[in-house]
C-alpha positions as CSV (number, residue, x, y, z in Angstrom):
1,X,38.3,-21.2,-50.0
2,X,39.6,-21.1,-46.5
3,X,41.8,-23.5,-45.3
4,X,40.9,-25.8,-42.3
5,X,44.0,-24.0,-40.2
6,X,42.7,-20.8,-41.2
7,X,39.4,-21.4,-40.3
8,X,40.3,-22.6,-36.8
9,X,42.8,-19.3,-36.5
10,X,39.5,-17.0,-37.4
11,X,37.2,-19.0,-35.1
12,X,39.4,-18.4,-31.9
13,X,40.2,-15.2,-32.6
14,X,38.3,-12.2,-31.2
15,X,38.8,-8.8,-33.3
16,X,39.8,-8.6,-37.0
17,X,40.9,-4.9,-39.0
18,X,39.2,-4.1,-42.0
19,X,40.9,-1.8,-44.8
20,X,38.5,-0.2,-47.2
21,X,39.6,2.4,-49.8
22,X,38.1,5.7,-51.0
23,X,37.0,6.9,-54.3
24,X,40.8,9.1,-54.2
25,X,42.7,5.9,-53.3
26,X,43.0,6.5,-49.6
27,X,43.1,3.7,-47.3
28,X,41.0,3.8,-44.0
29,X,41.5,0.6,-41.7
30,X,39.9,-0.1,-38.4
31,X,39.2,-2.9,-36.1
32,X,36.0,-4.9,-36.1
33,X,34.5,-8.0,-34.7
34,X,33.3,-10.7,-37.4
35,X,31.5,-14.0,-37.8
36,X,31.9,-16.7,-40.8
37,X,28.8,-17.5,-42.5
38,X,29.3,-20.0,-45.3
39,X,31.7,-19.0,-47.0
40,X,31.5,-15.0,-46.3
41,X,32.1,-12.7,-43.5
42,X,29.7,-10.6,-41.6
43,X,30.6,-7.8,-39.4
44,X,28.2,-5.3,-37.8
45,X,27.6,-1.7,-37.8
46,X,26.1,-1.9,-34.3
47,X,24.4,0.7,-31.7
48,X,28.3,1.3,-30.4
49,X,28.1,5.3,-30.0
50,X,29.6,6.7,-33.5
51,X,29.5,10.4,-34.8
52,X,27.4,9.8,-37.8
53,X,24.3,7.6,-38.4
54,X,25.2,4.0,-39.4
55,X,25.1,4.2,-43.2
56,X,27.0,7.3,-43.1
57,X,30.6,5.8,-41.6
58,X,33.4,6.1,-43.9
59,X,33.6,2.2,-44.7
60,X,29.9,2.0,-45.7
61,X,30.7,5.2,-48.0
62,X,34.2,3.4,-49.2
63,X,32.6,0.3,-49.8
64,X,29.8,1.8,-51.9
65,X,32.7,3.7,-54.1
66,X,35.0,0.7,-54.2
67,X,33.9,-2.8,-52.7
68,X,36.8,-4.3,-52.6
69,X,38.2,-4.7,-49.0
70,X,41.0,-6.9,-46.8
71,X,40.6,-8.0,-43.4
72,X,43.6,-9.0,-41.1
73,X,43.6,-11.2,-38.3
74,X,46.4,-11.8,-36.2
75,X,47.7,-13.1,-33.3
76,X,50.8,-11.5,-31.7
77,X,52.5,-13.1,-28.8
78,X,55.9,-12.4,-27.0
79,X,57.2,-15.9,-28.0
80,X,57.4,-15.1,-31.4
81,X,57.0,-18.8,-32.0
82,X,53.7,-18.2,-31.8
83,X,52.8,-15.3,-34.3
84,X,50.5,-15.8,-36.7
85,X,48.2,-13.8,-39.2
86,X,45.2,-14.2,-41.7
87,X,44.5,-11.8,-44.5
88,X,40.7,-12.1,-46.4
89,X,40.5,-10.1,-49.5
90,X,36.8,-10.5,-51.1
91,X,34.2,-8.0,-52.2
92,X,32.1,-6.3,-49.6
93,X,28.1,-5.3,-49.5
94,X,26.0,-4.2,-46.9
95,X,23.0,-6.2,-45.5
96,X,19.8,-5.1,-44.4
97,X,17.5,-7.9,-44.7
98,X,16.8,-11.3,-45.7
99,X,18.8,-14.9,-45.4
100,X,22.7,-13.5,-45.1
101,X,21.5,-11.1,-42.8
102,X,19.5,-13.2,-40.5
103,X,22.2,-16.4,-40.6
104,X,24.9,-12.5,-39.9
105,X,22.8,-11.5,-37.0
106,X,22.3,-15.2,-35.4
107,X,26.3,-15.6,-35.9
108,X,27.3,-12.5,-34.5
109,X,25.1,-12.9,-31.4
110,X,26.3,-16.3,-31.0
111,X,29.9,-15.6,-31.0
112,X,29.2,-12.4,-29.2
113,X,27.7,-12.5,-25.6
114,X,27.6,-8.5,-25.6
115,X,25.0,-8.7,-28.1
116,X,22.6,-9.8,-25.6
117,X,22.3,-6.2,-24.2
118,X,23.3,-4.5,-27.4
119,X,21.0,-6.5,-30.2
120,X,22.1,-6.6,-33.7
121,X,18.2,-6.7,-35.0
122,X,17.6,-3.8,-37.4
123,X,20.9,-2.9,-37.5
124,X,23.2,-3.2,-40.8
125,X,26.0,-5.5,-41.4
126,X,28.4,-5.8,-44.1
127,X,29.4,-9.0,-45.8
128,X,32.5,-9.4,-46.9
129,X,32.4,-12.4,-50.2
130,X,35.9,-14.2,-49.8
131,X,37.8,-13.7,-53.4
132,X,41.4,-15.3,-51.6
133,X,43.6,-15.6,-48.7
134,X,46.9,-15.2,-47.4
135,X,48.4,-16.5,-44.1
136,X,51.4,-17.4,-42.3
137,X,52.1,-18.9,-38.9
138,X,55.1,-19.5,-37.3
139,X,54.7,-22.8,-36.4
């Protein structure tokens, strides 16, 4: 599905945004980190202080009323030569145990050095299917 450029652009970039939607038709978007697994993206729901438990953020609630999602990667740079950006539309789905989520949590911790002191084990992760992309770059 992706691209050999594209998959290059998500490997060396760090942080991605990830748009969900509620069950009105809002739009909530924040940044995340990611990894590629197959053909699927993981991201986690780690230990990061948050306001509500884990399962209870508004993208695991959006994504259980609507699991359709986008994520954006992009690179901005003053020589506008340069720009460049990735969107992932696919299906999303938490993960709490077996195969995806093991392959997710070595992936993450892999591409991740923080995760060393802050380990992924236990915690949840969504996985994001990849339905299509999108991208552009300058050059």
């Amino acid at each position: 599905m992706l691209t050999e450029w594209e998959q290059q652009f998500l490997s060396a970039q760090r942080v991605a945004r990830l748009a969900t939607v509620d069950e009105r038709g809002h739009p909530h978007v924040l940044p995340i980190v990611y990894a590629l697994v197959g053909d699927a993206l993981v991201t986690p729901l780690d230990a990061k202080p948050k306001r509500v438990a884990a399962l209870e953020l508004r993208r695991v609630r959006n994504i259980q009323a609507n699991p359709q999602v986008a994520v954006v990667v992009d690179m901005y740079d003053e020589d506008w030569d340069r720009l460049a950006w990735l969107q992932i539309r696919g299906r999303a789905a938490l993960l709490l145990a077996g195969p995806e989520y093991d392959a997710g949590i070595a992936a993450l911790a892999q591409r991740y050095p923080q995760y060393a002191t802050r380990p992924l084990s236990g915690r949840p992760l969504i996985g994001i299917s990849i339905d299509s992309t999108r991208s552009w770059r300058a050059r």
